[in-house]
SEKEBA-729019 format. One record per residue: z negated, y negated, x negated of N, C-alpha, C in turn. Coordinates in steps of 0.2 Angstrom, whole numbers, plus 5000, padded with zeros to 4 digits. Atoms other than C-alpha are relative to their C-alpha. Layout:
// SEKEBA-729019
n.w,n.v,n.u,ca.w,ca.v,ca.u,c.w,c.v,c.u
Z,Y,X,Z,Y,X,Z,Y,X .
...
This chain:
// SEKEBA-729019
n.w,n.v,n.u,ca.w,ca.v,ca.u,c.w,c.v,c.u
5000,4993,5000,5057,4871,4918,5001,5003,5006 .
4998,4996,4992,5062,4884,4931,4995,5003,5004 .
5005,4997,4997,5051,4890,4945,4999,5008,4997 .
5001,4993,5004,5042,4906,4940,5000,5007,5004 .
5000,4996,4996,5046,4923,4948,4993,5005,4998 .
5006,4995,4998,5029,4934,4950,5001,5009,4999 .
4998,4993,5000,5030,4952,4946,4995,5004,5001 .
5006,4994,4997,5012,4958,4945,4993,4994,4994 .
5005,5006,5001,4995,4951,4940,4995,5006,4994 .
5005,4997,5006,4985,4960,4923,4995,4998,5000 .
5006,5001,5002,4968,4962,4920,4997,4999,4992 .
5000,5001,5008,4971,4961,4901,5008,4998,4996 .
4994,5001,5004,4984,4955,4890,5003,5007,4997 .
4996,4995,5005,4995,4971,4882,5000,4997,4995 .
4999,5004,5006,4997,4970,4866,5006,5003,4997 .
4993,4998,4998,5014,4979,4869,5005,4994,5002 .
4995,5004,4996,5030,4966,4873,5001,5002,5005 .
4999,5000,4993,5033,4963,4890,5006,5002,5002 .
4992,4996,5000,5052,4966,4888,5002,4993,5005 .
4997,5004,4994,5062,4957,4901,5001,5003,5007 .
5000,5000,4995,5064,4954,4920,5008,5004,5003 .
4993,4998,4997,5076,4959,4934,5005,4999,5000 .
4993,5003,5002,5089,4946,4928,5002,4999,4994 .
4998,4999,5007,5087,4950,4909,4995,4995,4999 .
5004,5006,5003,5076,4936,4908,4992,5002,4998 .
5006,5000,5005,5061,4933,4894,4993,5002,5006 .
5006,4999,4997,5044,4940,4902,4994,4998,4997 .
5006,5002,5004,5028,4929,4898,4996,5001,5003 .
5004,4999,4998,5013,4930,4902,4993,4992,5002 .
5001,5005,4998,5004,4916,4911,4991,4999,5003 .
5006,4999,5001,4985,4915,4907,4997,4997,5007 .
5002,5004,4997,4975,4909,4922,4992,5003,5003 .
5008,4999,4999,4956,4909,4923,4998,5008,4998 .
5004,4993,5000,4954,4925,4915,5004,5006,5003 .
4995,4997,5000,4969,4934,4923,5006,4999,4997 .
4993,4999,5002,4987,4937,4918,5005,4999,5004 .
4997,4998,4995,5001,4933,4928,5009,5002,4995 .
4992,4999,5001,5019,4942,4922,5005,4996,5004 .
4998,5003,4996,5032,4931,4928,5004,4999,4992 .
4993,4999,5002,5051,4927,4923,5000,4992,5003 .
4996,5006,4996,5061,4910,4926,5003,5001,5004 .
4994,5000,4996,5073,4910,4940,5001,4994,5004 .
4997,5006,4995,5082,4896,4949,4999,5002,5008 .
5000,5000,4993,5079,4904,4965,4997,5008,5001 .
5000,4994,5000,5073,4919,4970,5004,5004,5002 .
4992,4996,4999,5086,4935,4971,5000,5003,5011 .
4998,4997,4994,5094,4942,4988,4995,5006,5000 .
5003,4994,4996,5083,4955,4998,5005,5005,4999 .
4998,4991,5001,5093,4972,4991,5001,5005,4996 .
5002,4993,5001,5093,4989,4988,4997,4998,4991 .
5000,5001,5005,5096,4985,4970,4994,4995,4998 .
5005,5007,5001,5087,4968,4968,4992,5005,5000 .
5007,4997,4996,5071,4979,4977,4998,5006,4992 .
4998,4998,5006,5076,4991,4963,4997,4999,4993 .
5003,5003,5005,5075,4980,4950,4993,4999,4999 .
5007,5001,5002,5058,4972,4952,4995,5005,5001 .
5006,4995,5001,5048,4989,4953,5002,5002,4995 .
4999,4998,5008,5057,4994,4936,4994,4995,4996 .
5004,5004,5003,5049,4980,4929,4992,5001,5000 .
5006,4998,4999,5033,4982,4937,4998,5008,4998 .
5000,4994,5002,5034,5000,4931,4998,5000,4992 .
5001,5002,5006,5035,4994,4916,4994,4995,4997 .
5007,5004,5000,5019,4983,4916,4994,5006,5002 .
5004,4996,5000,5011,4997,4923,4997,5005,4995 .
5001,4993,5006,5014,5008,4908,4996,4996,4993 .
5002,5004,5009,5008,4995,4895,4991,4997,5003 .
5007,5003,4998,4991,4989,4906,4997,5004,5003 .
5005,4994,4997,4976,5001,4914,4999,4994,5006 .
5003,5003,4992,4974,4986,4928,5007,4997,5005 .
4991,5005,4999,4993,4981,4936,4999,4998,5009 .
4996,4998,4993,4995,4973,4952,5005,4997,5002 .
4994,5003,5000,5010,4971,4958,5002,4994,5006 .
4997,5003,4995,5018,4956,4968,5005,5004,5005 .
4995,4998,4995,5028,4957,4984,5005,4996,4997 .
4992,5003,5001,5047,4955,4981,5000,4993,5002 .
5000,5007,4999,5049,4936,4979,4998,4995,5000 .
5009,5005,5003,5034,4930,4976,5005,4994,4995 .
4999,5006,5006,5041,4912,4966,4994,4994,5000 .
5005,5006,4998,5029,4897,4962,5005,4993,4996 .
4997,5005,5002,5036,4881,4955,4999,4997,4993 .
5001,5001,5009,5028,4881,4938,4993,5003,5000 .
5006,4996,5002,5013,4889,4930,4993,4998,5004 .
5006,5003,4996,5000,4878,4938,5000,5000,5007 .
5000,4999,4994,5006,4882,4954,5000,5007,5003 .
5001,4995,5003,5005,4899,4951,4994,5003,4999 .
5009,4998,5001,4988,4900,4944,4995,4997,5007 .
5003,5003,4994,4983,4889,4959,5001,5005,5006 .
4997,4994,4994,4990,4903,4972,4995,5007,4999 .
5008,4994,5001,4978,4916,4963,4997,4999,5001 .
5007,5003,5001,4966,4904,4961,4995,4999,5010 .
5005,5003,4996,4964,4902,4980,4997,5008,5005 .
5006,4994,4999,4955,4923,4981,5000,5002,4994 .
5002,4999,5009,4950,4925,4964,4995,5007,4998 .
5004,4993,4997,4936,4937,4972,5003,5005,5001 .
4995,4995,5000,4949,4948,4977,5004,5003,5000 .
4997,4996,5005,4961,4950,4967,4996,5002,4993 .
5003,4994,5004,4948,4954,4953,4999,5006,5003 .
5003,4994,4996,4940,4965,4966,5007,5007,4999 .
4996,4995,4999,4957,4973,4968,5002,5003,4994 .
4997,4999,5007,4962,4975,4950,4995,5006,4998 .
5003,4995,5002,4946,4985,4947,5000,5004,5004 .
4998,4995,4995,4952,4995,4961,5003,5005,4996 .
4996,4993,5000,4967,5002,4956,5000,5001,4990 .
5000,4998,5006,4961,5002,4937,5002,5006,4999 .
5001,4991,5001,4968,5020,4930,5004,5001,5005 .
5000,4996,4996,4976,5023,4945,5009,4996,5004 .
4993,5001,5001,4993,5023,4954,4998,5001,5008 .
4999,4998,4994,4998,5025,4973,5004,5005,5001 .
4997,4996,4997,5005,5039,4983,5003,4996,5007 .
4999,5003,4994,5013,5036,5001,5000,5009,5005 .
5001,4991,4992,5010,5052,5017,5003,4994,5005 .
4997,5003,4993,5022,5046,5030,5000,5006,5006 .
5000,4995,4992,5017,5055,5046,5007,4998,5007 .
4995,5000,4994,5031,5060,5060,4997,5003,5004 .
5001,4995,4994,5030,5065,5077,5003,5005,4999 .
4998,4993,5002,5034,5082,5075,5004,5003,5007 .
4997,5000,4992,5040,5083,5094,4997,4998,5006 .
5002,5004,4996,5040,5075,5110,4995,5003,5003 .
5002,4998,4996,5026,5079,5120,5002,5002,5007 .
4998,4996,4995,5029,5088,5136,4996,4994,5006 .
5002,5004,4997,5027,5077,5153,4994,5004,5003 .
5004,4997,4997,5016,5091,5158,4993,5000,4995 .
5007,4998,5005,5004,5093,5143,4992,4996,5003 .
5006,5004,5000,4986,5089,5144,5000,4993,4997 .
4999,5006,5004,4981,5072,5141,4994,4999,4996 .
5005,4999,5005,4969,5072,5123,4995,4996,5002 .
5007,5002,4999,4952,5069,5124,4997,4994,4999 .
5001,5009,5004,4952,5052,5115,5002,4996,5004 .
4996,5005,4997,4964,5045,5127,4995,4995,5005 .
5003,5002,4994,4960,5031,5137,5000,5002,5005 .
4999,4998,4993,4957,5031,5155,5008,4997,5004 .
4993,5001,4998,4974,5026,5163,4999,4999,5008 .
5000,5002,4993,4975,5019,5181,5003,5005,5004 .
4998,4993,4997,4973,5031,5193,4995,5005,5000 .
5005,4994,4999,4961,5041,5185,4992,4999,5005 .
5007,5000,4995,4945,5046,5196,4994,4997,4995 .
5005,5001,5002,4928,5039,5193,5001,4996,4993 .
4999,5007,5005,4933,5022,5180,4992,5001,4995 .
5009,5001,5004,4918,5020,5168,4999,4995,4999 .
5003,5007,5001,4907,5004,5168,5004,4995,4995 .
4998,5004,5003,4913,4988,5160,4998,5002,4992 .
5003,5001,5009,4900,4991,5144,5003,5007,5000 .
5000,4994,5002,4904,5012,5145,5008,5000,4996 .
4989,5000,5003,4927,5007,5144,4998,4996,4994 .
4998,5004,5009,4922,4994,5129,4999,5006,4994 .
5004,4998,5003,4912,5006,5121,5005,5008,4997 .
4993,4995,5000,4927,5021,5125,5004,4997,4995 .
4994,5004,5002,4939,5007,5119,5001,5001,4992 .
5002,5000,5009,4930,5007,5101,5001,5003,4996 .
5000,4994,5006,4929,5024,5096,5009,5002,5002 .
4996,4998,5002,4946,5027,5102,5005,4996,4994 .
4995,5006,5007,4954,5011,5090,4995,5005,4993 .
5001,4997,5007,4942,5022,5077,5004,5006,4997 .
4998,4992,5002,4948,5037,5080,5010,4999,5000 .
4993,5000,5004,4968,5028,5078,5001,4999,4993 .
5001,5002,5007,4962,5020,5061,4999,5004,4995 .
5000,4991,5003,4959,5038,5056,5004,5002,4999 .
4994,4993,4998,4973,5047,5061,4998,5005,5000 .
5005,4996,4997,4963,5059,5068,5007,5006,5001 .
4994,4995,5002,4982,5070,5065,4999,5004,4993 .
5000,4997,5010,4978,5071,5046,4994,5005,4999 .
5005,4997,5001,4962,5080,5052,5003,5005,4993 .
5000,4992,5005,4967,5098,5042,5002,4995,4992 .
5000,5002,5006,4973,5086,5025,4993,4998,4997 .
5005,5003,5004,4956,5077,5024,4996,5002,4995 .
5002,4995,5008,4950,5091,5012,5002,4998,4993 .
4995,4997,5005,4964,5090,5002,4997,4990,4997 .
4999,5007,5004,4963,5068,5003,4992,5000,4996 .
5010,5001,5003,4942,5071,4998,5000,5001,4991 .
5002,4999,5006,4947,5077,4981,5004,4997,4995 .
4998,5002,5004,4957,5066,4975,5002,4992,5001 .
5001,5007,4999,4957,5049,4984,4996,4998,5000 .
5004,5004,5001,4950,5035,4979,5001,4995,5005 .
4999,5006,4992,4956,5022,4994,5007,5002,5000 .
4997,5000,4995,4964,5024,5007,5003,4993,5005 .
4998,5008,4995,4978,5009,5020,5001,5005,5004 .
4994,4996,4995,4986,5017,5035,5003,4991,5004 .
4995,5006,4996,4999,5005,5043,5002,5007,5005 .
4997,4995,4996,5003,5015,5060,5006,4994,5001 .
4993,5002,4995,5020,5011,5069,5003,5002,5005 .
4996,4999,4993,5029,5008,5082,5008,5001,5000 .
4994,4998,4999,5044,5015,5078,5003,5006,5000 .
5000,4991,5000,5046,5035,5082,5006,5001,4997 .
5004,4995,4999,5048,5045,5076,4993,5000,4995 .
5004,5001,5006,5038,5038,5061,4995,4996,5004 .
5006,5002,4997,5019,5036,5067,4997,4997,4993 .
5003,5005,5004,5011,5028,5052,5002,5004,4993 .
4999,4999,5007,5012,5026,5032,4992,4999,4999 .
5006,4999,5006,4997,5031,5022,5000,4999,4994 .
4999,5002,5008,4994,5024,5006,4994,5001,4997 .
5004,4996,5004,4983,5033,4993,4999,4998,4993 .
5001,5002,5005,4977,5026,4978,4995,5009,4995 .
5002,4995,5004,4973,5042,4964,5002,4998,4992 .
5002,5001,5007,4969,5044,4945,5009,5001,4998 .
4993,4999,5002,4986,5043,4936,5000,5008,4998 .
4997,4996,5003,4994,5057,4931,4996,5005,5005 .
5002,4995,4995,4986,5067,4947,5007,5001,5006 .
4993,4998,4995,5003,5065,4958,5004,5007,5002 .
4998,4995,4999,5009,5081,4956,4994,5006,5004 .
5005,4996,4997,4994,5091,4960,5000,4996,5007 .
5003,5001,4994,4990,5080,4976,5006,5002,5004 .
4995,4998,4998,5008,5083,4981,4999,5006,5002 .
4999,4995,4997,5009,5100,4981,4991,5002,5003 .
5006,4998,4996,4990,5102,4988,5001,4997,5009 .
4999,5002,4995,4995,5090,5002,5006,5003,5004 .
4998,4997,4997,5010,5100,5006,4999,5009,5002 .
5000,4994,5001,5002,5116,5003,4997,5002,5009 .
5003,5002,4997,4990,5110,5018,5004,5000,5006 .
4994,5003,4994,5004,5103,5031,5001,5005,5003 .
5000,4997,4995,5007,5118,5039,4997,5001,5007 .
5006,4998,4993,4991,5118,5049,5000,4993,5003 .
5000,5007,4997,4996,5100,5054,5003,5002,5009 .
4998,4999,4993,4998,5101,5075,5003,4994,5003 .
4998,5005,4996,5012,5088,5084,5000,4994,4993 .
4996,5004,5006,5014,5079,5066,5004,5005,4993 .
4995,4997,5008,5026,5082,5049,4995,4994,4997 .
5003,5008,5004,5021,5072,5033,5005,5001,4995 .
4996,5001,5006,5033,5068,5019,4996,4998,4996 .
5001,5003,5005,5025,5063,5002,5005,4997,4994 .
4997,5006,5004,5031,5048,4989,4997,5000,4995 .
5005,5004,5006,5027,5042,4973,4999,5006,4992 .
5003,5007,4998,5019,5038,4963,5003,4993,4997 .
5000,5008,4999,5020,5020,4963,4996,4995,4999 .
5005,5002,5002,5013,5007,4957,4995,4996,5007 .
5004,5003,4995,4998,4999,4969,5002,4995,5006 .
4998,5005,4996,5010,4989,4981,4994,4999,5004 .
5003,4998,4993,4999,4993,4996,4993,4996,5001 .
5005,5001,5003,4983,4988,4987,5000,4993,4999 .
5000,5008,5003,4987,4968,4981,4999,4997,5005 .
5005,5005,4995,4978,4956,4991,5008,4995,5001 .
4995,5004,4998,4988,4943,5000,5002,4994,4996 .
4998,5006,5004,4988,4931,4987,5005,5001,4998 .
4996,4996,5003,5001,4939,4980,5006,5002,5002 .
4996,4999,4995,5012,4940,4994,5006,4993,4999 .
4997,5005,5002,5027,4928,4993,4998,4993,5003 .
């Protein structure tokens, strides 16, 4: 038999057909200790584009619509047969349940924050900032660790999104942030919320954005839970 292509991981059998995958091919369902893995044949996994990328979230869009727990693999995900497959879940079993009854019910958004303009070489420098070589009066060894801490807390926030956090209080359930380093795009925000709430958070989120200072934010989705699926599940 052909290695198995991965699409997403159910926490219950549908009792709808699966249809078929991104190369037409039969969609089964591959029982392993109490989960489901959706997965297709393929001789090889497909090239990395637009279309292909396309394709496998059709599908997983379609597994979403037929199951209340879906998580979805990263593009490419293959295993070599069923037992190697179930083996690869098998090695956080804890966390992909875990995750599953995360996004039960529920679907992702995406808030990508932009620098909104460059800073000025004159501006203040914020209050968070570290100290910076040069400045007067360094602070002890244990007082800079202790600086160091709250300011990695206060980046794991996005302490930018302050004015939104009302808006994420009533309707997120979890929250990722990936910041970056590629300006103008300072981080992707990923939001797990109840299905069928995307249009309300959308326009709530951009109702808010105004009073956003030195960021913009674009909204996405929704989507199924990429953001969400534990590593096992990664290719």
């Amino acid at each position: 038999m052909s290695p198995r292509y991965l699409y997403a991981i159910l926490g219950a059998a549908p009792a709808a057909p699966l249809g078929t995958g991104m190369a037409d091919e039969p969609l089964r369902l591959i029982a392993c200790d109490g989960l489901f893995a959706a997965a297709g044949e393929m001789t090889a996994a497909p090239a990395l584009t637009p279309d292909a990328l396309r394709g496998h979230d059709r599908v997983v869009r379609r597994l979403a619509a037929l199951a209340e727990a879906v998580l979805p693999a990263r593009f490419g995900a293959l295993a070599d047969d069923d037992d190697d497959l179930c083996d690869r879940i098998a090695r956080a079993p804890g966390a992909v349940r875990e995750a599953l009854a995360q996004v039960a019910g529920r679907e992702q958004m995406i808030v990508r924050v932009y620098v909104a303009a460059a800073p000025s070489a004159n501006a203040p420098r914020p209050a968070d900032a570290p100290p910076t070589p040069g400045d007067a009066d360094p602070p002890s060894g244990a007082a800079y660790l202790v600086e160091r801490a709250r300011v990695r807390r206060a980046a794991a926030e996005l302490p930018e999104l302050a004015p939104l956090r009302p808006v994420f209080a009533r309707f997120v359930a979890a929250e990722r942030i990936d910041r970056h380093a590629t300006p103008p795009l300072l981080a992707s925000v990923y939001h797990l919320l109840p299905r069928g709430a995307a249009a309300d958070y959308t326009a709530a989120v951009e109702a808010a954005a105004p009073r956003l200072q030195g960021v913009r934010v674009t909204v996405s989705g929704p989507w199924a839970a990429y953001a969400f699926a534990p590593a096992a599940l990664a290719p």
